[in-house]
N, C-alpha and C positions, 0 to 999 in steps of 0.2 A: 871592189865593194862587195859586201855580203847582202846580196840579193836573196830575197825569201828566207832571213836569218828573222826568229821571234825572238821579241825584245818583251819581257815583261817589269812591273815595279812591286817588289815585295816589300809592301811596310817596315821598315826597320822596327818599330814597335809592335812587339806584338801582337799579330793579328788576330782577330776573332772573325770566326767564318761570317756569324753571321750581320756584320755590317758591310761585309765584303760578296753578298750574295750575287753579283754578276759578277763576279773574281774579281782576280788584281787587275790592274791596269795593262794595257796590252798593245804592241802593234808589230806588223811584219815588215822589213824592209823592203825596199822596192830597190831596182837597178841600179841608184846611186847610194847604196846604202842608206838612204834616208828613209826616218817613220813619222806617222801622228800618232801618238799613244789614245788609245779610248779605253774607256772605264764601263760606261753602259749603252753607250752607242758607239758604231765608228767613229774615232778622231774628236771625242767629245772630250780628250784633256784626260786629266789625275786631280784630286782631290791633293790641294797643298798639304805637303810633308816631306820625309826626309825618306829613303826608298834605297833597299839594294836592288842593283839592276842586272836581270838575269837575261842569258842569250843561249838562244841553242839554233845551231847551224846544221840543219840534217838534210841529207837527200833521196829526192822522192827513192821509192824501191817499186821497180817495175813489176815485178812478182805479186806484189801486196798494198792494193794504195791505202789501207788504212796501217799501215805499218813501215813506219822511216827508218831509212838509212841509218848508218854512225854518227854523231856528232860532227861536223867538221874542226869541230873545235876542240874534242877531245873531252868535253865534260868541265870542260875549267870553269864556265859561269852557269850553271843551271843550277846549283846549291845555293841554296841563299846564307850559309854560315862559312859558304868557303871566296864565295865569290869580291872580290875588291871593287868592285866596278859600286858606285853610289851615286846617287841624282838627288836635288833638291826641287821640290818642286814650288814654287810662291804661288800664291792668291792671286796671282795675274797669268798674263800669255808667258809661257819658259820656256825659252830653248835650251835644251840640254848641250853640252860644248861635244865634239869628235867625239866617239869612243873608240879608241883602239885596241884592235883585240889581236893577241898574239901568243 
């Protein structure tokens, strides 16, 4: 599982910053890979829509802690015009299905 991998949701429609003023939607994964996304508080959900879903897997750098590692992933999902990964999210509780990243 990718523990400490950030999971964000970039609006498939064009965003504008400023409805987005606590950023996009966001959460880290924990040990079994799993997240709660929050938007303006921890774990408080995404506002329903349609979202590419971005992932960046980096590791701490003991040298520098405001300054991470490589990608583990290699850069494949942290673009939002290259990335394949999409979430939907409804006007209720959503669970998003596995994402497999490889």
């Amino acid at each position: 599982a990718a523990e400490g991998a950030l999971v964000s949701l970039w609006p498939k429609d064009a965003p504008n910053s400023a409805e987005w003023s606590a950023g996009f939607p966001r959460a880290t994964t924990v040990a079994d890979g799993k997240f709660e996304i929050g938007t303006y508080t921890d774990n408080d959900g995404a506002p329903a829509g349609d979202y590419v879903v971005l992932v960046s897997w980096t590791t701490p750098n003991p040298q520098n802690e405001e300054a991470s590692g490589p990608d583990k992933l290699g850069g494949r999902y942290i673009n939002p015009d290259t990335s394949k990964l999409t979430a939907k999210v409804e006007a209720r509780p959503t669970e998003l299905p596995t994402i497999n990243l490889q």
